[in-house]
Structures are given as structure tokens and as C-alpha cells.
C-alpha positions, 0 to 999 in steps of 0.5 A: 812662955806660950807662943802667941796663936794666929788661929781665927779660934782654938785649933778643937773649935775650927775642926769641929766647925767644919767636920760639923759643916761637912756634908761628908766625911773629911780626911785630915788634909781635906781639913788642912785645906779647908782651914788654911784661912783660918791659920792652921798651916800644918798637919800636927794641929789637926791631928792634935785637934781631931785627937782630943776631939775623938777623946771627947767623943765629938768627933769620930774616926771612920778608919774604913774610909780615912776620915773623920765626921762629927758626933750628931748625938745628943746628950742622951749618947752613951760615947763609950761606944758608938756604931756608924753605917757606912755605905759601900757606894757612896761613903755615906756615913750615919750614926745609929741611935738604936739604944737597944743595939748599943746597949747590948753591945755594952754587956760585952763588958759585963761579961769581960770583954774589954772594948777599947775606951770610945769604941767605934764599930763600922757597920758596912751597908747600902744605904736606901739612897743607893739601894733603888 
């Protein structure tokens, strides 16, 4: 029999509300902290939540920096593969949406080469709001 749950919603729902709110990217106990009100008291269920979320493909991991931010695609996005910037001064992080790029990345399969399912590719960068 299921325990009853004192979440304010589902555990995937509130992480996503708030990586989706997020002006930057959060790391799993900045999540913690932000959704202790809401009835998420322990790390296990952000980690569940931000793993089925990745496994979606609405949330991805920025392994550079630790943390997590949400999909801002739409449904023309391809989530097998996605490319983020991330710039180096400021941690500002974007998803590119140049089809082109992606596009060819996906021929790798084509010709063998095995991407891990949902991949990310973290492009460093300097982002124009640092650069001048």
C-alpha cells in the first residue's frame, strides 16, 4: 500500500516548476531548499524527480557546473541530443537550437557512433553579456 504523500503536487511537477522559474541553473540542494515548503524534505526525491525529468528529456544536467535547468524547447526538438553554452564568467547557460548543428551531430550514429541515449554537449563560451 502507497504512503500517503505531503507534497503540495507530484515530486517531477514541483522540480520542473522551479528549474522552469529558475534564473539560473540549480544545483540538487538549492532545489532542496527552494521546495521545502512545498513537502520535499530529502534529497532521494529531487534526485528521483530531476532523474525521470532528464529521462524525458525536460530537464537537462550541466555536469560543468553541477546543476540542472529546464528544457526551453518546443516540440520541434529533437531531445535525443541536445547542445547547451555555458559561459565561463558568468554560468550563464543556453540551449542552442541550430537544427543544422544538431543535425549533423545526429549523423554520427549514422555512421556507428553510439551517443549515449539523451546526450548533452556542453559548449564553453563567453557569453555577449561578458564579452563587452
Amino acid at each position: 500500500m502507497a504512503r500517503p504523500s505531503s507534497l503540495d503536487a507530484p515530486a517531477e511537477t514541483l522540480v520542473l516548476n522551479a528549474l522552469r522559474k529558475a534564473k539560473k541553473p540549480m544545483t540538487a540542494y538549492h532545489l532542496l531548499e527552494k521546495l521545502n515548503a512545498s513537502g520535499i524534505k530529502s534529497p532521494p526525491i529531487i534526485y528521483r524527480a530531476l532523474a525521470g525529468l532528464m529521462q524525458n528529456g525536460a530537464v537537462h544536467k550541466i555536469k560543468e557546473l553541477g546543476a540542472f535547468i529546464a528544457c526551453n524547447c518546443h516540440a520541434d526538438h529533437n531531445h535525443a541530443l541536445s547542445v547547451l553554452t555555458v559561459c565561463g564568467k558568468c554560468e550563464a547557460v543556453g540551449e542552442l537550437h541550430d537544427h543544422a548543428v544538431i543535425d549533423h551531430l545526429e549523423k554520427l550514429r549514422k555512421k556507428g557512433v553510439a551517443l549515449a541515449p539523451h546526450a548533452v554537449i556542453e559548449l564553453p563560451i563567453i557569453c555577449s553579456a561578458c564579452v563587452g
